[in-house]
C-alpha positions as CSV (number, residue, x, y, z in Angstrom):
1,X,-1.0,38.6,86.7
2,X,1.9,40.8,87.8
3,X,1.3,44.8,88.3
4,X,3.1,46.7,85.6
5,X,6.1,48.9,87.0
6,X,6.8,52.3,86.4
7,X,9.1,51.6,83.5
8,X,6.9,49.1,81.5
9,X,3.7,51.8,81.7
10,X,5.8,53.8,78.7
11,X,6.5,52.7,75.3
12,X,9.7,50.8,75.0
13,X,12.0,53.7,73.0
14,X,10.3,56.3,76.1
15,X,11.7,53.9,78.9
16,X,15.2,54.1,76.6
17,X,14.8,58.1,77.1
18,X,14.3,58.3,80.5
19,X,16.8,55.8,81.5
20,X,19.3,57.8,79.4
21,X,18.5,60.9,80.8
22,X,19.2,59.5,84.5
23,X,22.6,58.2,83.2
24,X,23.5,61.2,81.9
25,X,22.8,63.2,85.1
26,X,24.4,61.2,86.6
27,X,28.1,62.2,84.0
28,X,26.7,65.4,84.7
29,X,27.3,65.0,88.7
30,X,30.7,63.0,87.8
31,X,31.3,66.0,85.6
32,X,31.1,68.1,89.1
33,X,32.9,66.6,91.1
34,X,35.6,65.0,89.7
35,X,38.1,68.0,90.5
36,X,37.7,67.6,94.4
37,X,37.5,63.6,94.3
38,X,40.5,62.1,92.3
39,X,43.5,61.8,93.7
40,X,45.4,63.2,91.3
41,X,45.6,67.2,91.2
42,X,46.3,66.8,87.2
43,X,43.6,68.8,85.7
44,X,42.6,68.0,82.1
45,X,43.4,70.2,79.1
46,X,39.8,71.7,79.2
47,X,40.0,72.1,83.3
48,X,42.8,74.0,82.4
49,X,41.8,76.2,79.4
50,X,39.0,76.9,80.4
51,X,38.5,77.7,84.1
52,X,35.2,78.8,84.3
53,X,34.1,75.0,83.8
54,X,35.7,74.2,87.3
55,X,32.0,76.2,88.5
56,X,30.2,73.4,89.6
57,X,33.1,72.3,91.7
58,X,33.9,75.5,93.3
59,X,30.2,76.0,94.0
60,X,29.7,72.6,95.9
61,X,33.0,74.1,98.0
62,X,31.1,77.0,98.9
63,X,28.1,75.4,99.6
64,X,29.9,72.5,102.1
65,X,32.2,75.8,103.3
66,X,28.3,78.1,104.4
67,X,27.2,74.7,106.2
68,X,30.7,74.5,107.9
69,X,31.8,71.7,106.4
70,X,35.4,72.0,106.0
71,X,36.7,71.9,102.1
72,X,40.0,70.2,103.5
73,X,38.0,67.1,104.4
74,X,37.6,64.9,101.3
75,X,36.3,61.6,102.2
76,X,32.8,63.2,101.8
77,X,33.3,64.0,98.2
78,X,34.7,60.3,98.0
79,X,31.7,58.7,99.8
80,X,29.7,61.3,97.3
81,X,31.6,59.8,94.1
82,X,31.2,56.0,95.2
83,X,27.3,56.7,95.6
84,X,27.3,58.2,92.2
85,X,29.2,55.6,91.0
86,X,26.9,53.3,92.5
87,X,24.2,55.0,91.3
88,X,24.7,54.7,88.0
89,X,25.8,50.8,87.6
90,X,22.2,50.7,88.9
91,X,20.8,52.4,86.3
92,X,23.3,50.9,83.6
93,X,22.3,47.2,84.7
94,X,18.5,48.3,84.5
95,X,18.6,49.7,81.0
96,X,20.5,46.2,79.9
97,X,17.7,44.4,81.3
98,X,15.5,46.6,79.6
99,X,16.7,45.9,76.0
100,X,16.5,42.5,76.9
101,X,12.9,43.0,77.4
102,X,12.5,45.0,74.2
103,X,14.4,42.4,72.3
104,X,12.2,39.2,73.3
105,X,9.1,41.4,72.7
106,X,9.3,43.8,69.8
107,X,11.0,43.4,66.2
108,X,14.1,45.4,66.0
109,X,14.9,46.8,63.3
110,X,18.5,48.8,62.0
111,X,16.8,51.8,63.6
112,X,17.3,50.7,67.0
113,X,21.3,50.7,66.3
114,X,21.2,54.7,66.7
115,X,19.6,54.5,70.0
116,X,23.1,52.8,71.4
117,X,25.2,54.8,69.7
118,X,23.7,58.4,70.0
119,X,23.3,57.3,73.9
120,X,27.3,56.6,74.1
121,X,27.6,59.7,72.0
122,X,26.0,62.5,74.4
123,X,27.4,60.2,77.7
124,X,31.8,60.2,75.9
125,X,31.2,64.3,75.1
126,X,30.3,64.6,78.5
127,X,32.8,63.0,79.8
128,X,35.4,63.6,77.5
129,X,35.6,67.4,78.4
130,X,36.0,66.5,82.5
131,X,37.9,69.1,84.1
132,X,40.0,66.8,86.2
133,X,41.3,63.3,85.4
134,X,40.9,60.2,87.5
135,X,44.5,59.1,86.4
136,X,48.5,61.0,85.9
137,X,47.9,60.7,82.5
138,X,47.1,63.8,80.8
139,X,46.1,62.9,77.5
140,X,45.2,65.1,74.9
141,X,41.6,65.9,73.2
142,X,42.7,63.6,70.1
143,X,43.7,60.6,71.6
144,X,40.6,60.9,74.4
145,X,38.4,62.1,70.9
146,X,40.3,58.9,69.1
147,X,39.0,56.6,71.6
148,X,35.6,58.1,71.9
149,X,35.2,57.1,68.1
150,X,36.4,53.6,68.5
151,X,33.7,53.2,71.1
152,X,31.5,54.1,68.8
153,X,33.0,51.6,65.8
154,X,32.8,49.1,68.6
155,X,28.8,49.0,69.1
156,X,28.5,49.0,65.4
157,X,30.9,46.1,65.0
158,X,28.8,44.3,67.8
159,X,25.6,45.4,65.9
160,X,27.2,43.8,63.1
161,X,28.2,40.3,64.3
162,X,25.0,39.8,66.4
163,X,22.8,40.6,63.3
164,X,24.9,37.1,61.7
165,X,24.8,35.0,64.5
166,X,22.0,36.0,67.0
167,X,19.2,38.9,65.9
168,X,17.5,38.4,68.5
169,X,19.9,40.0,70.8
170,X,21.3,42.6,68.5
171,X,20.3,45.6,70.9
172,X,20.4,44.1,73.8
173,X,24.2,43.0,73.4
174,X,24.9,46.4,71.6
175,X,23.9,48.4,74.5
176,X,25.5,46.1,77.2
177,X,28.4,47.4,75.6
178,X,27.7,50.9,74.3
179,X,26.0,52.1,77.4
180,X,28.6,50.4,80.2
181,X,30.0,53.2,82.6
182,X,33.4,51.9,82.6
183,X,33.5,51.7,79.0
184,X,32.8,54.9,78.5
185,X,34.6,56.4,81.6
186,X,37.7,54.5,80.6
187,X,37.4,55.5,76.7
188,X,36.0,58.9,76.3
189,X,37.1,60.2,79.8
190,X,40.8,58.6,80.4
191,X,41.5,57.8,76.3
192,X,42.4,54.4,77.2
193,X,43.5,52.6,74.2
194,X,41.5,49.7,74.7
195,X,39.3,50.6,72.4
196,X,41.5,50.5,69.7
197,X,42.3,47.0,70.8
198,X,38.4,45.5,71.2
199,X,38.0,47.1,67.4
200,X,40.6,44.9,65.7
201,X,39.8,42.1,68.0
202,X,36.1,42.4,66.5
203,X,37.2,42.5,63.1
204,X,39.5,39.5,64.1
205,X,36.1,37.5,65.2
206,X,34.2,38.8,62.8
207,X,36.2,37.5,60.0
208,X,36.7,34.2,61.7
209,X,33.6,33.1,62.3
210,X,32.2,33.6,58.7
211,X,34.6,31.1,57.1
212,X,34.3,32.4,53.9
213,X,37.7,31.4,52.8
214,X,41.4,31.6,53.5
215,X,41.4,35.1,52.7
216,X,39.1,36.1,55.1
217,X,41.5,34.3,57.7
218,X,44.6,36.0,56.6
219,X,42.9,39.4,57.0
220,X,41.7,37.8,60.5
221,X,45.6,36.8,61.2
222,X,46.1,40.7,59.9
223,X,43.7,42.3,62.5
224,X,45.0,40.2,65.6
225,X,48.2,41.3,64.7
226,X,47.2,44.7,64.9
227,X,45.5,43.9,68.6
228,X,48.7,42.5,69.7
229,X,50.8,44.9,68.9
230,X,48.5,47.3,70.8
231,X,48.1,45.5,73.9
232,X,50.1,42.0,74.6
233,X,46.4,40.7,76.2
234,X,45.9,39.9,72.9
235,X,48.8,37.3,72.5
236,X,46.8,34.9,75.2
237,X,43.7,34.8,73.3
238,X,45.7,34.1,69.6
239,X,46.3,30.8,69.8
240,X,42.7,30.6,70.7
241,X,41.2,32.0,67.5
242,X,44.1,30.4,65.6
243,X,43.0,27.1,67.0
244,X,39.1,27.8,66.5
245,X,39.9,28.5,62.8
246,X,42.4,25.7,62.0
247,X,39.6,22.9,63.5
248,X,36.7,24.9,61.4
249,X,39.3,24.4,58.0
250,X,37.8,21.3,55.5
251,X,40.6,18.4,54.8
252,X,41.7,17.4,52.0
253,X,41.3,13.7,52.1
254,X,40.9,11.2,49.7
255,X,37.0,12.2,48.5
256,X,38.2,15.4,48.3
257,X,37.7,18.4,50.3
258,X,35.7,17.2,53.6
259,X,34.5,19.5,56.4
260,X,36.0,19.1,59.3
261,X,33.5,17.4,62.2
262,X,31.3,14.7,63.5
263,X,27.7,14.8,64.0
264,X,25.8,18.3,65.6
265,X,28.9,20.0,63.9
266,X,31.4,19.2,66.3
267,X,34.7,19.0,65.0
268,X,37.0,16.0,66.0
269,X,40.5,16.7,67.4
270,X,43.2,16.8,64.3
271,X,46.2,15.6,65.8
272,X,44.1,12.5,67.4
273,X,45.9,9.6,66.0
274,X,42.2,8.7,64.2
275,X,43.5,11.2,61.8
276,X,46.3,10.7,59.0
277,X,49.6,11.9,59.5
278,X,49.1,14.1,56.1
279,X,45.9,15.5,57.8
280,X,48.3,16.2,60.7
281,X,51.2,18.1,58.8
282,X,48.5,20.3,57.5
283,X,47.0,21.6,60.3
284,X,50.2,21.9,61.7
285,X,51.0,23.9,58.6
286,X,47.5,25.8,58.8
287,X,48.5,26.7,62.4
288,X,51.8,27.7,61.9
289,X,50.9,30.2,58.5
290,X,48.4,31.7,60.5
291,X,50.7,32.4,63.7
292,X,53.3,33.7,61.3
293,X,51.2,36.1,59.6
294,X,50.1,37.7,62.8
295,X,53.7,38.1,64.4
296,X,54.8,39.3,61.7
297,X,52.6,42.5,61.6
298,X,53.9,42.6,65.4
299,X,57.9,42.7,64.4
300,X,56.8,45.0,61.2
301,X,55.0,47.6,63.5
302,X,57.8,47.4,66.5
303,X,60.9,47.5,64.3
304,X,60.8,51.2,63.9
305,X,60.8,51.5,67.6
306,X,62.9,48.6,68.2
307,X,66.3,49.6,69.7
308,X,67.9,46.8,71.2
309,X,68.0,45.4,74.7
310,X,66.7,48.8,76.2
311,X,63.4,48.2,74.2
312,X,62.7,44.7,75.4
313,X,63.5,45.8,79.1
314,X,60.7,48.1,78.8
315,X,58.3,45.7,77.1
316,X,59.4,43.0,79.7
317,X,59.0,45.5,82.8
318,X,55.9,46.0,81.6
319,X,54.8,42.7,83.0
320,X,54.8,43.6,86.7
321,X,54.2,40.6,88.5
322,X,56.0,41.3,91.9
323,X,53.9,44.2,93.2
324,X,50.3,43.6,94.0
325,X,47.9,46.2,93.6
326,X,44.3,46.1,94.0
327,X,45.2,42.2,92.7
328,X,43.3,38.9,94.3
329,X,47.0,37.6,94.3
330,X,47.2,40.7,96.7
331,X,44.5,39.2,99.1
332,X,46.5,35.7,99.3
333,X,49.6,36.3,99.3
334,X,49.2,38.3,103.0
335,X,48.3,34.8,104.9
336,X,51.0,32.8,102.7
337,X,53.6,35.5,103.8
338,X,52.7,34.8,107.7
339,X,53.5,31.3,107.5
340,X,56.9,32.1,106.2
341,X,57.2,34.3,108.5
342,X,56.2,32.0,111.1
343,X,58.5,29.2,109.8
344,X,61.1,31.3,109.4
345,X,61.1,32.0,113.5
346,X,60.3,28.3,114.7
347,X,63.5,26.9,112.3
348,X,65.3,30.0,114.4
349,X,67.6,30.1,111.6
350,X,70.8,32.4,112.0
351,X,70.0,36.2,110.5
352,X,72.4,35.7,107.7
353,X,71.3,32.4,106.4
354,X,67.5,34.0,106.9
355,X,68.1,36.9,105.5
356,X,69.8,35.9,102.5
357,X,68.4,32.4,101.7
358,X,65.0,32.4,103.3
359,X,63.3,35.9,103.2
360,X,59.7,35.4,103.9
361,X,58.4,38.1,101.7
362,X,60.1,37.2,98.4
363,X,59.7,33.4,99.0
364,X,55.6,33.9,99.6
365,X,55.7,35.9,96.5
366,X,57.0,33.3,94.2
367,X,54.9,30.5,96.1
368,X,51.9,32.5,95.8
369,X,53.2,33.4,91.8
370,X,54.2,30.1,90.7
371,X,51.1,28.0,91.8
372,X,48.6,30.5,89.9
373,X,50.7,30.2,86.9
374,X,50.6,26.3,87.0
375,X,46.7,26.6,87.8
376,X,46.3,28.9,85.1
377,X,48.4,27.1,82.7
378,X,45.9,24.2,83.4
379,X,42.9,26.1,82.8
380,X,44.3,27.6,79.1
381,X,44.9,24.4,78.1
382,X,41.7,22.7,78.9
383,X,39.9,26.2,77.6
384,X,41.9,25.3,74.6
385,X,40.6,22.3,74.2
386,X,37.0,23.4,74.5
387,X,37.1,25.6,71.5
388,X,34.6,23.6,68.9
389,X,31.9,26.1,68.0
390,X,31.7,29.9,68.4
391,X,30.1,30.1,71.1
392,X,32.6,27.7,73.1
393,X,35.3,30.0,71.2
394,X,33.4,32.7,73.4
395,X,33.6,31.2,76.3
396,X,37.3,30.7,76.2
397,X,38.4,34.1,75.6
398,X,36.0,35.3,78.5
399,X,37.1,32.7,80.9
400,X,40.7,33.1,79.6
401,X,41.0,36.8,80.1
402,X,39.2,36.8,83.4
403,X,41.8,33.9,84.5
404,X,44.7,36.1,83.3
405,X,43.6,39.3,85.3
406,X,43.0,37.3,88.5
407,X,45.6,34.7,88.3
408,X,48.1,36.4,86.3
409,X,48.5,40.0,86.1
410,X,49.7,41.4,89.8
411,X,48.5,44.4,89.5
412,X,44.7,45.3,89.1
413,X,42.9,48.7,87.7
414,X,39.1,49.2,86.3
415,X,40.1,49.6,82.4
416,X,41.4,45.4,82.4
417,X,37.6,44.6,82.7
418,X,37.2,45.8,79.1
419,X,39.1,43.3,78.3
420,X,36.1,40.6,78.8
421,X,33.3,43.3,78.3
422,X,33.4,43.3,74.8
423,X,33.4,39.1,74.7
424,X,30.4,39.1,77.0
425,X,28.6,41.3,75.0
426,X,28.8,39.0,72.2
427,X,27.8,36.0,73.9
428,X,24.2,34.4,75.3
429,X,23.2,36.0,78.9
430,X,24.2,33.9,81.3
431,X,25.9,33.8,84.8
432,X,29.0,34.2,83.6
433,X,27.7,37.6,81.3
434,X,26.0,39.0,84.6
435,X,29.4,38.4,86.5
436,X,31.1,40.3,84.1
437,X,29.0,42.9,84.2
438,X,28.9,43.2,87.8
439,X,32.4,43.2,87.9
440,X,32.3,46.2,85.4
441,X,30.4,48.2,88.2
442,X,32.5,47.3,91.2
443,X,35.7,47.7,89.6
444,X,34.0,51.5,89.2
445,X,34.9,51.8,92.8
446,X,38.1,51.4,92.5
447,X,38.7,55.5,91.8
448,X,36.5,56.4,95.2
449,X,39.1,54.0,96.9
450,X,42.1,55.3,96.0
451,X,41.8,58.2,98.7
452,X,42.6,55.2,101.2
453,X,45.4,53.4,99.1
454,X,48.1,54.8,102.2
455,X,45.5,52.5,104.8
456,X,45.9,48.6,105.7
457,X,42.6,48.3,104.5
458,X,43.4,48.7,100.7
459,X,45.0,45.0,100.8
460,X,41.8,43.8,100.8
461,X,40.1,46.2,98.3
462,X,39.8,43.1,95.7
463,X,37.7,41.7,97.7
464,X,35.1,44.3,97.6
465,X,36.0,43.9,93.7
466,X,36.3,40.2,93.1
467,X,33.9,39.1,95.7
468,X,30.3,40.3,94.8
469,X,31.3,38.8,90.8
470,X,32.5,35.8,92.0
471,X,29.7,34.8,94.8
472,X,27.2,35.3,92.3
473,X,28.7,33.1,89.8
474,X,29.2,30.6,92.4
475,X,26.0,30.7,93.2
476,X,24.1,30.3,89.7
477,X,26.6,27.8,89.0
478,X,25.5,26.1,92.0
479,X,22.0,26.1,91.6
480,X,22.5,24.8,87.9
481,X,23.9,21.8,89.1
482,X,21.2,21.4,91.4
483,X,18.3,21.8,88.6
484,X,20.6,19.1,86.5
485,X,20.6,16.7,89.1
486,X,16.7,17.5,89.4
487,X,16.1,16.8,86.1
488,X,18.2,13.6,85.8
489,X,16.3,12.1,88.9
């Protein structure tokens, strides 16, 4: 019988406390030092307004400055930040394992549900007065407020659809999400409007996955509307839901109305040519009403601002896929661009045909570009072909968003990982939900790093990123397989 650890000596709402507690000192530190480690000199309204709370800072100046420590040299408050940083995934990724614990051992009741929420409560006021901000953004106190209180929507929603489809995991998967450093970091200390976003897109799954009628998807449609027309991330995962819905829908056959599906509740494919050509036209149809609903609240909601081909310029430049930053496409792209280079001076072409028909750069760009959109087109389609129950539906937005990010999107920053935190935390715990979360802490880093963004070194930042995520899902994946072909011999 194994020794009881520290943790497991106290009652299970006691461990909750203390684990809180170490987070929060933790803001508290961040709190410190964020105005001599960011990059950025803009100081936040509060930093400001209200000088006296740039103390703690000026004290740990004076302290470095009495031990000779020269205040112009800021890579130790850096190192200092990453620690903290560290630091507190630590304790983030112990308190989830925690209310796993709680949740296989103890009935939870709706109680537990203000433990998550007052937790994210005291950890977004901390961090929503920071003196300094860890972007150029300066946003103010009611947009950063704003997001603070769709954070806390958020872990209610979560509260919500776990108490319909898995109970057992209801705190557990509430404070995976409540309780995540980036989350709140990016929500209540940056007002990121991602939270915004993960709130319609819960009320978009919530909706769908009760199938209580064609109302309840037209409000669905409704809600994903909203999401897209916040952030375009959400147009990749709407055929996804749209699809999950229309293969859920009963036929009308010639019994009558007939759900949809074989046997364990799996539903055949509609357009498989099993199916009649009526049942075809009205999925088609079921699809199309549902895609039209949605982009319609996305034309309604952008024709105010709409103003011709200087507005879709910015919406289309918003889709920077030339420059790599802090991207995996970043990492590859540098050995693809030295064989063009190289093949560029054994052909010993003449400059001008080089240098107007063959530039390395540009042509290991669109190499690099064009092969991870083919491999990603390959993946959305099969992911799209997985959708059958929710939790597959789950799945495929995870895997979707997380294919996007490293495939697609060229550029890279911490607040993109939200994206797939919210899915994860609706989902079973698995390899892919610990990679996830892992990534959530290592993309943390990416703020400590930025002090050496003018180095060679930042090229291969992603890797630090990507790499600790991705080994480990490797890895469980790996050993899976190996257990499977145990058990089938």
């Amino acid at each position: 019988m194994k020794a009881p650890t520290i943790l497991q000596r106290f009652s299970p709402l006691t461990r909750f406390i203390l684990l809180g507690s170490v987070l929060e000192l933790l803001y508290l530190l961040i709190f410190a030092l964020t105005p001599i480690s960011t990059t950025y000199s803009t100081l936040s309204p509060s930093g400001m307004g209200w000088p006296w709370i740039l103390a703690p800072a000026q004290l740990i100046v004076h302290i470095n400055s009495s031990l000779e420590i020269r205040s112009a040299d800021l890579g130790s408050y850096f190192l200092l930040l990453a620690l903290i940083f560290t630091a507190l995934a630590s304790i983030y990724l112990c308190a989830v394992g925690n209310a796993f614990h709680t949740d296989n051992n103890i009935p939870i009741t709706s109680r537990w549900l203000f433990l998550p929420v007052i937790g994210a409560t005291i950890f977004g006021i901390t961090l929503l007065f920071l003196p300094a901000l860890f972007n150029n953004e300066a946003n103010s106190y009611i947009f950063r407020s704003l997001s603070l209180l769709s954070h806390l929507i958020n872990c209610v929603l979560i509260w919500a659809f776990l108490g319909i489809l898995a109970p057992g995991r209801r705190l557990a998967g509430t404070i995976l999400y409540a309780w995540n450093p980036l989350a709140i970091l990016e929500l209540a200390g940056n007002g990121h409007n991602e939270g915004f976003l993960i709130c319609f897109l819960l009320l978009t799954t919530l909706l769908i996955i009760q199938q209580k009628g064609r109302w309840y998807d037209l409000w669905a449609m409704v809600f994903l509307g909203f999401a897209i027309s916040i952030n375009f991330i959400a147009l990749l995962l709407a055929p996804l839901y749209i699809w999950f819905s229309v293969r859920r829908e009963p036929q009308q056959g010639s019994k009558g109305l007939q759900p949809l599906g074989g046997a364990w509740g799996v539903p055949t494919n509609p357009l498989s040519p099993g199916v009649g050509r009526g049942n075809q036209a009205l999925f088609v149809w079921a699809f199309c009403w549902r895609a039209i609903v949605a982009l319609t609240i996305v034309f309604t909601l952008y024709l105010p601002f709409w103003h011709g081909s200087a507005t879709f310029l910015a919406i289309t430049s918003s889709f920077d896929m030339q420059q790599f930053i802090h991207s995996p496409l970043g990492v590859l792209v540098i050995p693809v661009r030295w064989l063009f280079s190289l093949l560029v001076q054994t052909l010993n072409l003449p400059t001008t045909i080089s240098s107007y028909y063959l530039q390395p750069i540009i042509a290991a760009n669109m190499t690099v570009l064009a092969s991870a959109m083919f491999i990603f087109a390959l993946i959305y389609f099969y992911l799209l072909g997985r959708v059958r129950s929710i939790d597959t539906l789950l799945t495929s937005l995870c895997l979707a968003t997380l294919s996007f990010i490293v495939l697609i999107s060229g550029q890279f920053w911490p607040w993109y990982v939200l994206w797939a935190l919210w899915i994860v935390a609706l989902r079973r715990f698995d390899a892919l939900t610990v990679s996830v979360l892992l990534l959530s802490c290592t993309a943390l880093l990416t703020y400590p790093l930025l002090s050496v963004d003018n180095l060679l070194i930042v090229n291969y930042q992603p890797l630090l990123f990507f790499g600790i995520p991705l080994i480990y899902l490797i890895t469980q994946a790996k050993r899976s397989n190996e257990r499977m072909t145990l058990l089938y011999d």
